[in-house]
N, C-alpha and C positions, 0 to 999 in steps of 0.2 A: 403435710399439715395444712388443712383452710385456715388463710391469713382473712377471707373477708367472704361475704354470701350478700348480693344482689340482688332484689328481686324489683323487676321493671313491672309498672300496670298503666298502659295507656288505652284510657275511654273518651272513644268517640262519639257525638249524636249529632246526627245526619238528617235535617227536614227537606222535602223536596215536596215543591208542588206546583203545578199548571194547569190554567185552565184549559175546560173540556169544547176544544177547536170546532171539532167535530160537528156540532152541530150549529155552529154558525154560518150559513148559508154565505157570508161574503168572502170564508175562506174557501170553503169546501163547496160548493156552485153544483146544485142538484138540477139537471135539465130536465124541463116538462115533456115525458114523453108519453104523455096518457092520453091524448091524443090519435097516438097511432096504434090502430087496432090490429093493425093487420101481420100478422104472428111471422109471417112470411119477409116482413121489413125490420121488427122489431124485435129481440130477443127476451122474455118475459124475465131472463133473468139478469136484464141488465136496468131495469126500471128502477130499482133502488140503489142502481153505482152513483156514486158520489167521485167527483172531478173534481182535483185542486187546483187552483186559480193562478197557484204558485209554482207549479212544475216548471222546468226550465230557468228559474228565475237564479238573479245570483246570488241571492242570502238562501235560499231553500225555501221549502215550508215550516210555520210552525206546527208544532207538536197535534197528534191527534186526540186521544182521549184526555181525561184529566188524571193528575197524578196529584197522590194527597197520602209521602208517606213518611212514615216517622221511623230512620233506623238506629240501630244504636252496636255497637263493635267496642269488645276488650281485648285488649292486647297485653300478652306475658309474657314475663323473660325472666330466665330465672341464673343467673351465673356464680361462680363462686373463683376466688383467686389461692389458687396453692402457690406453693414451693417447686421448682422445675430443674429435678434430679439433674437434668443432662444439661442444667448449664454449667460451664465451669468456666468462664469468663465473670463472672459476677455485674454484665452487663445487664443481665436478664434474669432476675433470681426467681421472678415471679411469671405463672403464665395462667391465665382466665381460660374455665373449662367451663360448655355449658350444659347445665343441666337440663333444663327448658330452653330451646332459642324459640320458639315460638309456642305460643298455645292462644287462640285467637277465638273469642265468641261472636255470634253474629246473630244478631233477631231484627224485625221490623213491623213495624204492623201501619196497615194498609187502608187508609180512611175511607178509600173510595167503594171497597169492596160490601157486597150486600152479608155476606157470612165469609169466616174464617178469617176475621179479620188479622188474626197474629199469627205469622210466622210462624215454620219450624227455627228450633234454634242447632244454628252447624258449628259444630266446632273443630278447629283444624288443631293439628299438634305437628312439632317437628325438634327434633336435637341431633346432635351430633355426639354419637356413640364412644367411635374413635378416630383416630384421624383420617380412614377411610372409610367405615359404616357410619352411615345416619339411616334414623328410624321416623317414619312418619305417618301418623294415620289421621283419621277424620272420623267424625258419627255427625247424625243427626235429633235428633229429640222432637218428637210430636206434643204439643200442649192440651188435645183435644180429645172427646172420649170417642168411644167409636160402641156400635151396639154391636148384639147377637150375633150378626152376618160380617162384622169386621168392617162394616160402612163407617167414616168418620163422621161425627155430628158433630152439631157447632154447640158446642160445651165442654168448658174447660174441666182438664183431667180433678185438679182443685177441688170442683163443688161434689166429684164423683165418692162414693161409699164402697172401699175405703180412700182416702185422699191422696190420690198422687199429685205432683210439680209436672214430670214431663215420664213418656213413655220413649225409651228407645227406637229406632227405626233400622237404621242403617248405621254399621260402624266398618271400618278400612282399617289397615294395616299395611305397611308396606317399608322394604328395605334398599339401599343405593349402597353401593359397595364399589368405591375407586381401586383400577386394578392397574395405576399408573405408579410405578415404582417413587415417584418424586413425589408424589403427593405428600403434605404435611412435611414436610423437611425444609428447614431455613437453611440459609445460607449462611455460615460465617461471617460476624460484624466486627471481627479482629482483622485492623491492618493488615496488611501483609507490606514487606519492607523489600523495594525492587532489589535486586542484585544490583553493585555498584560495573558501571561498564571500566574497561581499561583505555 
């Protein structure tokens, strides 16, 4: 018989941002080499290498491009508390079984980016079956429409006719099966009373 039903929801949001190094000459140190014409000295395709000021150095370098993104993560759990047949010590009458140990969402969208600014969203899933089988899969969901040729274009599913939220992409499945005889088996939490010696 469920004495109790749990359900966990923990949201995260996640901003990350840095400026774009990159093109600051007093990190990233561009040498003049336009000067040397001579193809035989020079390799034309190293005229636009960019050298960091900071190699070797003991903090490192900073960062190259700029970063500008905003992510956001849900987190489920879903547990319920029975009744646990096999005790008979009445130390433990009750044991938590779970239904969802994990189901995880994951989106981000990406300020820096010129198109496709939001993310696929991935969702992970995982529980524990029995005490040996756990089942776990993943998908992914596309936001974006895509035309005739199956190109994505930067237009959300949303303003499409008829109106979808997200389209399917990728989904997983997969199973773990412990083939260790001890697995899921407690130990005894009854004394045991030594033998008295003579």
């Amino acid at each position: 018989k469920i004495q109790a039903i749990r359900h966990k929801v923990t949201p995260s949001v996640t901003y990350s941002f840095a400026p774009d190094y990159s093109t600051r000459t007093s990190v990233f140190q561009r040498p003049d080499l336009s000067g040397l014409n001579n193809p035989l000295l020079v390799d034309p395709a190293t005229i636009n290498t960019t050298f960091n000021s900071f190699n070797g150095s003991l903090f490192g370098a900073p960062g190259g491009a700029q970063q500008n993104v905003l992510a956001f993560t849900l987190q489920n759990a879903l547990e319920i508390k029975v009744r646990d047949p096999n005790d008979s010590t009445g130390l433990s009458p009750f044991k938590k079984v779970d239904i969802i140990r994990n189901l995880n969402f994951d989106i981000n969208y990406d300020f820096t980016k010129p198109k496709f600014k939001l993310s696929t969203l991935d969702v992970a899933y995982s529980t524990q079956v029995s005490e040996k089988l756990a089942l776990n899969g993943g998908a992914r969901f596309d936001p974006y429409q895509r035309d005739s040729q199956g190109v994505p274009i930067d237009e959300y599913l949303f303003k499409a006719n008829p109106r979808r939220l997200l389209r399917l992409t990728t989904a997983s499945l997969g199973t773990t099966y412990s083939f260790n005889p001890t697995t899921g088996k407690r130990k005894s939490v009854v004394p045991r009373v030594a033998p008295l010696s003579n």
